[in-house]
C-alpha positions as a Markdown table, in Angstrom:
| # | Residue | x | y | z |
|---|---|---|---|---|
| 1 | Unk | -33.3 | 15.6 | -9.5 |
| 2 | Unk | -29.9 | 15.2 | -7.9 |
| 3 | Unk | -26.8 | 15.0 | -10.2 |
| 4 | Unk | -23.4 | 12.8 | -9.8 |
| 5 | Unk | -20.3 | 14.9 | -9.9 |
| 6 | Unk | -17.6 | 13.4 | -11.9 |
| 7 | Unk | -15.2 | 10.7 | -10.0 |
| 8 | Unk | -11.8 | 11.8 | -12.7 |
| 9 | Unk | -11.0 | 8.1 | -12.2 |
| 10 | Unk | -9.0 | 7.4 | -15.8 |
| 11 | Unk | -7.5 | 4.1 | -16.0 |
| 12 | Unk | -4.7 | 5.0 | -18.9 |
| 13 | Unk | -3.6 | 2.1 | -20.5 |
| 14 | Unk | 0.0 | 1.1 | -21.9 |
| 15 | Unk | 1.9 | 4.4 | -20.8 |
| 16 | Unk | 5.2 | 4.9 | -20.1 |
| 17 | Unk | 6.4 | 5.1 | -16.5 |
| 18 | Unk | 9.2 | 7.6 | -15.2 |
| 19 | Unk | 10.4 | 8.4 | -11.8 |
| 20 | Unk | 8.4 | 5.5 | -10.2 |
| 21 | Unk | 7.9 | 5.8 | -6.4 |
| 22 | Unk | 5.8 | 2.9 | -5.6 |
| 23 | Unk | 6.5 | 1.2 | -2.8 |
| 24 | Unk | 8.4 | 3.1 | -0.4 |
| 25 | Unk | 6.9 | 7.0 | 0.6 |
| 26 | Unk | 9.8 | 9.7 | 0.2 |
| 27 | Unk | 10.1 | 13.0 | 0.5 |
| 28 | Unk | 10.9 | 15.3 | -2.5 |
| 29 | Unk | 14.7 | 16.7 | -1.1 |
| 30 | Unk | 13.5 | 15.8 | 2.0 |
| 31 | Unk | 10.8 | 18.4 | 2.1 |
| 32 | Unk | 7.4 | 17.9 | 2.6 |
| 33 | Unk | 5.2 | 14.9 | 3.5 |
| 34 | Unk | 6.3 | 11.6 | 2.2 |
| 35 | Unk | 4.2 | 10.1 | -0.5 |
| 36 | Unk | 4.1 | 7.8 | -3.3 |
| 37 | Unk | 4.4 | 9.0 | -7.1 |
| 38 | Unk | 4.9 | 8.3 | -10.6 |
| 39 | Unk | 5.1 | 9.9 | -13.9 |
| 40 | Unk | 3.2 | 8.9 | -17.0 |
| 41 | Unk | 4.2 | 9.8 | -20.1 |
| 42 | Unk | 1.7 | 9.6 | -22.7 |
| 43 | Unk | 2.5 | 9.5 | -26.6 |
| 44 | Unk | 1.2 | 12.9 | -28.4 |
| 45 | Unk | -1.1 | 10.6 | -30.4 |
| 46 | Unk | -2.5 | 8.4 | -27.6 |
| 47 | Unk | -6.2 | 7.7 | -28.0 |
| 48 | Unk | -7.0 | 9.1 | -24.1 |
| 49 | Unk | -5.7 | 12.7 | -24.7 |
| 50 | Unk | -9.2 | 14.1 | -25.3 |
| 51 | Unk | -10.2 | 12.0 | -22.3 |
| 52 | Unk | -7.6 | 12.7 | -19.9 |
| 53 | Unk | -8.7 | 17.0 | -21.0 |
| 54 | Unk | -11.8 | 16.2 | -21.1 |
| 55 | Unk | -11.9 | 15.0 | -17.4 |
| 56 | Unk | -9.4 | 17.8 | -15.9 |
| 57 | Unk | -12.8 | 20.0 | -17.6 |
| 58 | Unk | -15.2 | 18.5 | -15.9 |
| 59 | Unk | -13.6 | 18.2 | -12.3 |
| 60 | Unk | -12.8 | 22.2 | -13.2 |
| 61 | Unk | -16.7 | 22.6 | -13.6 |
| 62 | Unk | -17.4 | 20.4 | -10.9 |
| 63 | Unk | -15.6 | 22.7 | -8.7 |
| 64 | Unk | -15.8 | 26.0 | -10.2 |
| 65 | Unk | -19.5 | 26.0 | -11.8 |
| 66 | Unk | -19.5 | 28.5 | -14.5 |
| 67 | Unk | -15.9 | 30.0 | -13.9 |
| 68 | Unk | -14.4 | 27.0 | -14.9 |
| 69 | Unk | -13.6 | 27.3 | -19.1 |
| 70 | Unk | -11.7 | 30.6 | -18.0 |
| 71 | Unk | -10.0 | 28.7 | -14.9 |
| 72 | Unk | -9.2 | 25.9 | -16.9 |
| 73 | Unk | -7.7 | 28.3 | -19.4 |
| 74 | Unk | -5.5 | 30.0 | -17.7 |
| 75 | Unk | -4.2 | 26.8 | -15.4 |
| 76 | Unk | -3.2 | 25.9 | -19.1 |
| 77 | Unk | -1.6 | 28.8 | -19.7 |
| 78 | Unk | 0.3 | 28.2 | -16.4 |
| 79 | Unk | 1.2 | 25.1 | -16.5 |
| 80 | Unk | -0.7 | 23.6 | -13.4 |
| 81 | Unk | -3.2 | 21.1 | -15.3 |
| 82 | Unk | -2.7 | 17.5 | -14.7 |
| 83 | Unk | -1.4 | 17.1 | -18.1 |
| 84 | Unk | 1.6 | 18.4 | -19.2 |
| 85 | Unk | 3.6 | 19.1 | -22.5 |
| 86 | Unk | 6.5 | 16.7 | -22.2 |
| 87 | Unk | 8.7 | 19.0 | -23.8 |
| 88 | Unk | 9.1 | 21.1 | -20.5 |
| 89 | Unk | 11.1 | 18.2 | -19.1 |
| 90 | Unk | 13.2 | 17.9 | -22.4 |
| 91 | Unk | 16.1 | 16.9 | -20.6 |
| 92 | Unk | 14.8 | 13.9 | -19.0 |
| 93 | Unk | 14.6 | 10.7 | -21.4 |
| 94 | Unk | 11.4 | 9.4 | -23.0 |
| 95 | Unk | 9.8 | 13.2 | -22.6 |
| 96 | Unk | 10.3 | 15.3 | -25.6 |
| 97 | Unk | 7.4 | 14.9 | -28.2 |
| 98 | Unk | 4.8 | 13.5 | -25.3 |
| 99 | Unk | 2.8 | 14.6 | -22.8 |
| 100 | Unk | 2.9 | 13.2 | -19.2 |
| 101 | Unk | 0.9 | 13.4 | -16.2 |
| 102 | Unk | 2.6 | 13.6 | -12.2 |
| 103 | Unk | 0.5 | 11.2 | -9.9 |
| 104 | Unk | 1.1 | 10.9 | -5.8 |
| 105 | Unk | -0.2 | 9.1 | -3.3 |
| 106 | Unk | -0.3 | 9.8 | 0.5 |
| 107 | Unk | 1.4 | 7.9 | 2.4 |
| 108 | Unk | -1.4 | 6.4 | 4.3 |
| 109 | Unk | -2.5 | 5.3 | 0.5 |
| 110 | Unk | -0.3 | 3.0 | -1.1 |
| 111 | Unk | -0.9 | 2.3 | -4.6 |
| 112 | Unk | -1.9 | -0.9 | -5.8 |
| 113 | Unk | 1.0 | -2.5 | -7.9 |
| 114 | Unk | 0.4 | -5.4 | -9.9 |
| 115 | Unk | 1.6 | -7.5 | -12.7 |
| 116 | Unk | -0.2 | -8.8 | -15.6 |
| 117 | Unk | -1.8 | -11.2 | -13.8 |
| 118 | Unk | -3.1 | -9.1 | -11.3 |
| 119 | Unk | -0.9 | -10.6 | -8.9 |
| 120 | Unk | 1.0 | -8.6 | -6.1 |
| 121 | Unk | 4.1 | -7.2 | -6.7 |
| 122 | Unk | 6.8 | -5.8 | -5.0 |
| 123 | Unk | 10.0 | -3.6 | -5.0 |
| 124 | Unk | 12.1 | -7.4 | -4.6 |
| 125 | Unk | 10.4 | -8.3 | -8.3 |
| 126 | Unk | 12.4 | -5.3 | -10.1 |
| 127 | Unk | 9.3 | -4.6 | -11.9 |
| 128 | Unk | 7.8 | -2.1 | -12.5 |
| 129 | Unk | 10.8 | -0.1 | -13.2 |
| 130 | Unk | 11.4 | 3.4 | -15.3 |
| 131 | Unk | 11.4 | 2.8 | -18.9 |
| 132 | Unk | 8.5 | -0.2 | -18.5 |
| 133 | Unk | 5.5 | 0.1 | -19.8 |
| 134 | Unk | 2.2 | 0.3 | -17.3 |
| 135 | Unk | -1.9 | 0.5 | -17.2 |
| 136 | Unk | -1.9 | 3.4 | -14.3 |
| 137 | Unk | -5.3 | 3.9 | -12.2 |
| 138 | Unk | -5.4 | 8.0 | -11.5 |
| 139 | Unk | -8.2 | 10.2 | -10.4 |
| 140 | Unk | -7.7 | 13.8 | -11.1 |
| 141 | Unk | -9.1 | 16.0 | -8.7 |
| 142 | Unk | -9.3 | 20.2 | -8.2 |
| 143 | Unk | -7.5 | 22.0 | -5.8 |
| 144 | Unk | -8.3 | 25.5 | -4.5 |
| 145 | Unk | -6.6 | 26.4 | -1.4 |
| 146 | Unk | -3.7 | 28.9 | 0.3 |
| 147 | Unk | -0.9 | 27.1 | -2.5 |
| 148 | Unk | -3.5 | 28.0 | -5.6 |
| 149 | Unk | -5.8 | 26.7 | -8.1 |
| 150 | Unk | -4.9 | 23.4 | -10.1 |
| 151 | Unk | -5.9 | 20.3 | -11.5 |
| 152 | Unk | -3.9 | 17.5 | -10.2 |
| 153 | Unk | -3.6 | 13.8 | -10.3 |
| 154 | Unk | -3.8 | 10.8 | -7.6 |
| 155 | Unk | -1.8 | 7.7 | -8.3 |
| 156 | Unk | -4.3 | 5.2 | -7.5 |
| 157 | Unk | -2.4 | 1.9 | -9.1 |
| 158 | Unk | 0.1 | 0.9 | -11.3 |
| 159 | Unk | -0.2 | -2.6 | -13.4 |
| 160 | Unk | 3.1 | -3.7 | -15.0 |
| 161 | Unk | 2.1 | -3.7 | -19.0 |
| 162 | Unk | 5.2 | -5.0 | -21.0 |
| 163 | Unk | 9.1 | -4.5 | -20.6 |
| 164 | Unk | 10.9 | -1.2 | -22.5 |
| 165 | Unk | 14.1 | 0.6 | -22.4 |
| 166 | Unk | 14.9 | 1.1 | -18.8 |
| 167 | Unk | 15.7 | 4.7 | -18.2 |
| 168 | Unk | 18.6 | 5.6 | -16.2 |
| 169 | Unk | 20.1 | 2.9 | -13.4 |
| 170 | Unk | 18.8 | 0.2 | -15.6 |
| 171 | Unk | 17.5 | -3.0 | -14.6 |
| 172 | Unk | 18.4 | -5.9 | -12.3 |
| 173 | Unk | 20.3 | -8.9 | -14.0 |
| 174 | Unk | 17.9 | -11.5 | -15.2 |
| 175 | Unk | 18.4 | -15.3 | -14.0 |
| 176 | Unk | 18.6 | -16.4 | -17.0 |
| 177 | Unk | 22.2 | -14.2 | -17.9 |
| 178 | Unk | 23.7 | -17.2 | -15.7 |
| 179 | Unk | 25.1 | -20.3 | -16.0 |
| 180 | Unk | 24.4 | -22.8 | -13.2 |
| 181 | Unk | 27.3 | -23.7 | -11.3 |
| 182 | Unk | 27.8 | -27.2 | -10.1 |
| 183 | Unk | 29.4 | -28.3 | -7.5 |
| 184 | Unk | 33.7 | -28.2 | -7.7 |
| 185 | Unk | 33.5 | -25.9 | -10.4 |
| 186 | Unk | 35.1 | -22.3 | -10.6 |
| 187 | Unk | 38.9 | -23.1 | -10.4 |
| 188 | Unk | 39.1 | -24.2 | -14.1 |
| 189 | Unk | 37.2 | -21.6 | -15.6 |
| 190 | Unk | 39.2 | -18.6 | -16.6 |
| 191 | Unk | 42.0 | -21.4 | -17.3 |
């Protein structure tokens, strides 16, 4: 009887997103392949916490067989799970109290980015932007090579969810701030 393995696809729904990298592969200080990322952050009382550790479990015992509770245990202890306790990053806005989750992409895998609609969107439509909120497509998968043992996360896709406090730079100006201007106007108006 053959079994599946586990695929770690999540698909978390209305997270936060932080230090998005969607469109455009960087480097991190130009070190390293360039890539695609994002951060989630995920409220301590989210409904998919036991979800998200239940997953990083079974891709452990998919890769580790019987070693894997102990692995998974001291990864924990290490901080090298795909879920982390926001209050590591306490200086960054938005993490204290959560938990959040790193996500990267290749950069011959762009992440899908879409709005609400499921339309296309792009880095010209200002969303999604830090501080938004998003329904993120990740798969966590095991690693075990010459850099160690972890449990990391794939960004797969990023769907804009609802506006929020921008973090940081803030966000573009919206149309609707302006006045239109007709024609032979401007000389008169700081009269």
């Amino acid at each position: 009887m053959a079994t599946t393995q586990p695929t770690g696809r999540i698909l978390l729904k209305n997270v936060r997103l932080a230090f998005p990298n969607l469109f455009e592969p960087t480097t991190v200080a130009g070190e390293g392949k360039p890539r695609y990322s994002a951060t989630l952050l995920i409220p301590a009382d989210h409904p998919q916490i036991e979800e998200i550790k239940a997953a990083q479990l079974a891709i452990a015992t998919a890769k580790w067989a019987g070693k894997a509770a102990a692995i998974v245990k001291g990864l924990d202890k290490q901080d090298k799970l795909a879920l982390h306790d926001g209050d590591t990053k306490s200086k960054y806005d938005g993490f204290p109290g959560n938990f959040f989750i790193s996500a990267a992409a290749q950069e011959n895998a762009a992440p899908t980015v879409i709005d609400r609609d499921r339309s296309p969107l792009s880095a010209r439509s200002g969303r999604p932007y830090a501080g938004c909120f998003v329904n993120a497509s990740i798969e966590l998968w095991a690693q075990d090579n010459s850099y160690g043992q972890r449990v990391n996360a794939q960004l797969r896709g990023i769907q804009f969810y609802q506006d929020g406090d921008s973090f940081s730079a803030g966000r573009p100006a919206d149309a609707d701030e302006f006045e239109e201007v007709t024609e032979g106007a401007g000389a008169d108006d700081f009269a």
